[in-house]
C-alpha positions in Angstrom: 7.5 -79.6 -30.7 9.7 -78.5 -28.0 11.0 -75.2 -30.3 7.5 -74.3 -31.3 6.6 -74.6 -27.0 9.7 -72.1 -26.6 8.8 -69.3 -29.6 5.0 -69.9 -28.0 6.2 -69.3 -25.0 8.4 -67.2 -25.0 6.3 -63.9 -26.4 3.5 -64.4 -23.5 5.7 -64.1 -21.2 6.1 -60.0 -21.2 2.5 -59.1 -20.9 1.9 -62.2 -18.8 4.8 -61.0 -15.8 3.3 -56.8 -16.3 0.1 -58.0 -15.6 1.3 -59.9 -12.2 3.3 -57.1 -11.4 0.0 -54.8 -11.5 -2.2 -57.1 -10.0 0.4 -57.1 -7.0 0.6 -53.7 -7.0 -3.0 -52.7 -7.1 -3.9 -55.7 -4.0 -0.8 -54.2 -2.3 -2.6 -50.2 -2.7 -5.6 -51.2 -1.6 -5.0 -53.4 1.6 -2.9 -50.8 2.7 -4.0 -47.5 1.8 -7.2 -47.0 4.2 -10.2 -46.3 2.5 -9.4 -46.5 -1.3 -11.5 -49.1 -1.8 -14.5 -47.1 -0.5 -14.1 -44.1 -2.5 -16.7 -44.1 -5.3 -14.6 -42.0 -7.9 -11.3 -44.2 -7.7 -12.9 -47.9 -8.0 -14.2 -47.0 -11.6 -10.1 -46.4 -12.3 -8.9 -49.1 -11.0 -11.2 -51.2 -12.6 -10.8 -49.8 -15.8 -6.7 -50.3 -15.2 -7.6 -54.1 -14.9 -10.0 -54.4 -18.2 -7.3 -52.0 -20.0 -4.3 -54.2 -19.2 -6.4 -57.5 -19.2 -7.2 -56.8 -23.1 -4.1 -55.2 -24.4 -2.4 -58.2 -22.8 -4.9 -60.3 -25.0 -4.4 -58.4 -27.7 -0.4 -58.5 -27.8 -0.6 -62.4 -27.4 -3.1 -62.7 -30.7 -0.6 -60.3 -32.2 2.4 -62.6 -31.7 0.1 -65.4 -32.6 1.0 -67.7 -29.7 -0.1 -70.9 -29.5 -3.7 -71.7 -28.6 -2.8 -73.6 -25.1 -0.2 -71.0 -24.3 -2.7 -68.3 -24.7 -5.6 -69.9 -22.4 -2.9 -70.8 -19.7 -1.0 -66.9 -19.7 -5.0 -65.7 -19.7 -6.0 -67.7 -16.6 -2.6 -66.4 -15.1 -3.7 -62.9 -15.9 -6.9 -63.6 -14.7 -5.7 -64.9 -11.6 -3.1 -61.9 -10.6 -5.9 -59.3 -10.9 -8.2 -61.8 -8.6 -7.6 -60.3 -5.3 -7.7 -56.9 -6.3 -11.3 -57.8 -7.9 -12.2 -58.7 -4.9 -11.2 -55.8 -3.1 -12.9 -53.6 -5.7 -16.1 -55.6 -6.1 -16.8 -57.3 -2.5 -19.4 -56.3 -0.3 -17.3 -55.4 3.7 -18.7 -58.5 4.9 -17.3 -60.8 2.3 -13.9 -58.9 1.4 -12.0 -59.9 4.5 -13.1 -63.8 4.7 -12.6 -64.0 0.8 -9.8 -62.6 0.6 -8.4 -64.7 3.9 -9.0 -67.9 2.4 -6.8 -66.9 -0.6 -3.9 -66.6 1.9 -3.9 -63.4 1.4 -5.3 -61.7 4.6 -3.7 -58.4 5.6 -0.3 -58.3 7.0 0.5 -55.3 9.9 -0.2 -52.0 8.0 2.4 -49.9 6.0 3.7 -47.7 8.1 1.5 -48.3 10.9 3.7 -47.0 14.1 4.2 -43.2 12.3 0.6 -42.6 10.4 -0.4 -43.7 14.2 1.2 -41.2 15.4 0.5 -38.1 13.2 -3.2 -38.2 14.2 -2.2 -37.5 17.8 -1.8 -33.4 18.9 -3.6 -31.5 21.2 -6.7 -32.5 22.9 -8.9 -30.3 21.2 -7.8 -31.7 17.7 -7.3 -35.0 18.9 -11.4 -35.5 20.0 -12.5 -33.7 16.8 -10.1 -36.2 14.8 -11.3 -39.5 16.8 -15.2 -38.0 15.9 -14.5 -38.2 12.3 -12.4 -41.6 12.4 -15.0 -43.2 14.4 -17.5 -42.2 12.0 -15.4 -43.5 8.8 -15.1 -46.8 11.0 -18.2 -47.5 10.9 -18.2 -47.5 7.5 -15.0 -49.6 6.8 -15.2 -51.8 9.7 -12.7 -54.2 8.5 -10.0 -51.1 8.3 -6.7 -52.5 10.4 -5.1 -48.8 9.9 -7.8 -46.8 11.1 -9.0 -48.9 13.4 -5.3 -48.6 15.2 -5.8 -44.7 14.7 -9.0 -45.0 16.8 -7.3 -47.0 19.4 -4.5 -44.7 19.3 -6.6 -42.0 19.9 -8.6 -43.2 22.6 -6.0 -44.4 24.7 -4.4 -40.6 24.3 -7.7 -39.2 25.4 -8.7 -41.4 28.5 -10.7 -43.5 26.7 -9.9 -46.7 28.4 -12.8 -48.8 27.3 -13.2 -47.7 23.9 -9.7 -48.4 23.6 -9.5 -51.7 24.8 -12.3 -52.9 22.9 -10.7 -51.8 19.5 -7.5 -53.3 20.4 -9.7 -56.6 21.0 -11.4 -56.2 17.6 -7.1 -55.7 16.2 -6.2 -58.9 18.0 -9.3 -61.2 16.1 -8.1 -58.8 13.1 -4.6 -58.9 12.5 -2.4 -61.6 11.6 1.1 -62.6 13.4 3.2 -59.4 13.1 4.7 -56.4 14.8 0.9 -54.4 15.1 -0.9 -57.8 16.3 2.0 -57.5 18.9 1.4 -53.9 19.6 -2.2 -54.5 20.1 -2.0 -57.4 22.8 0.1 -55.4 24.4 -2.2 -51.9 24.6 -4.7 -54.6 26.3 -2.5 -55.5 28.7 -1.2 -52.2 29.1 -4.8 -50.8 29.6 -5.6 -53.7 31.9 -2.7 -53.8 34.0 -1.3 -50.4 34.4 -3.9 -48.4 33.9 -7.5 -50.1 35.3 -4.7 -52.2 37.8 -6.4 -55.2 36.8 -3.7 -58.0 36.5 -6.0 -61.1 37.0 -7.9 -59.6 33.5 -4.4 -59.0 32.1 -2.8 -62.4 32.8 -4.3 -64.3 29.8 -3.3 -60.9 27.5 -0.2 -61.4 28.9 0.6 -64.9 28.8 -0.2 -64.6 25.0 2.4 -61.9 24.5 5.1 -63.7 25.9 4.4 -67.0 24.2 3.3 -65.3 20.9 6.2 -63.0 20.7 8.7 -63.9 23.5 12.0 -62.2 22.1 9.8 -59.0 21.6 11.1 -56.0 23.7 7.5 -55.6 25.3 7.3 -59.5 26.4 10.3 -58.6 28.9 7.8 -55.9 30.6 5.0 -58.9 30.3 7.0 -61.2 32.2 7.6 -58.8 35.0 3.7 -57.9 35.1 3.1 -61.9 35.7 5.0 -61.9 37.9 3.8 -59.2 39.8 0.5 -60.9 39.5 1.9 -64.1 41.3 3.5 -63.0 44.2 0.1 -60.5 44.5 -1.8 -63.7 44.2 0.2 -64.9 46.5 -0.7 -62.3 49.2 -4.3 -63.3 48.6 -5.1 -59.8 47.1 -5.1 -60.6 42.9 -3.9 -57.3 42.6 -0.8 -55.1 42.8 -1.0 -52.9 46.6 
């Protein structure tokens, strides 16, 4: 019994690790690549990837004639690895990000996230014509981590403080623990403290940062904000002269 489990086994287990390699790769595409999932023309591909390696997977563990049990358990497997892809692929905006969440598998910080923020930046002139066409593909893909950062990036460049602040709110309810979570608290306090010279609004921004992340570079910088705050509270003014 035990050789039979080991020649059953033993064949599923090619087509059963390619097709968890794909599934990876194709969730790992489309979290990170902003906007694939919305484009008409690709989701019929990728989909057609997923039935195409689904059934020649089938098809190669009939071939080998594995054992009944091994095939139903290496087809669930299958089944399972090209899950959160499906999702991806087939959920509505308002279900993806909650669905996809409770499979521990929300979003980590965007590939790439500190450079592709910064190539959208230039001159003014191409910078507003840029945040224009962002903000109208964000309202599109509202759950989009990436270009929601480009938005925020952009605002702040342009003198949008408020705009700004409130997509760097909607980043911090977004994004997970992780270096552009981090980044986004502090553009809030940032925006808050420096540039509206608010430091009572800041504090609880601030407090965060330094608690969240406290060996980050930008928590040193926090600390010295708080306690600017507290020895302006101090003077009875709640804000620095």
């Amino acid at each position: 019994m035990s050789a039979l489990s080991v020649t059953s086994i033993g064949p599923a287990l090619g087509p059963t690790v390619l097709c968890a390699l794909l599934g990876a790769a194709l969730h790992l595409v489309l979290s990170q690549k902003s906007g694939v999932v919305d484009r008409p023309f690709l989701r019929p591909i990728f989909l057609c990837t997923i039935f195409l390696a689904f059934t020649t997977s089938c098809a190669l563990l009939v071939e080998r004639e594995v054992a009944l049990p091994v095939v139903g358990a290496c087809t669930i497997l299958i089944l399972l690895s090209f899950l959160p892809a499906l999702v991806q692929l087939l959920g509505d905006q308002e279900i993806r990000a909650p669905l996809l969440k409770s499979m521990g598998l929300r979003h980590r910080s965007p590939w790439g996230w500190r450079w592709r923020c910064r190539m959208v930046l230039g001159s003014e002139e191409a910078c507003r014509g840029r945040l224009e066409k962002k903000t109208l593909a964000l309202t599109a893909r509202p759950i989009d981590a990436m270009l929601r950062l480009e938005v925020m990036e952009l605002c702040l460049f342009l003198g949008e403080l408020e705009l700004a602040l409130y997509h760097a709110h909607v980043l911090d309810e977004m994004l997970p623990t992780g270096d552009a979570h981090a980044h986004c608290l502090w553009r809030q306090a940032h925006i808050l403290a420096e540039r509206q010279l608010l430091l009572a609004e800041a504090q609880p921004v601030l407090n965060r940062l330094v608690t969240t992340y406290p060996e980050d570079s930008r928590s040193n910088h926090a600390r010295r904000l708080i306690e600017l705050f507290q020895s302006s509270s101090s003077d009875g003014t709640g804000n620095p002269g």
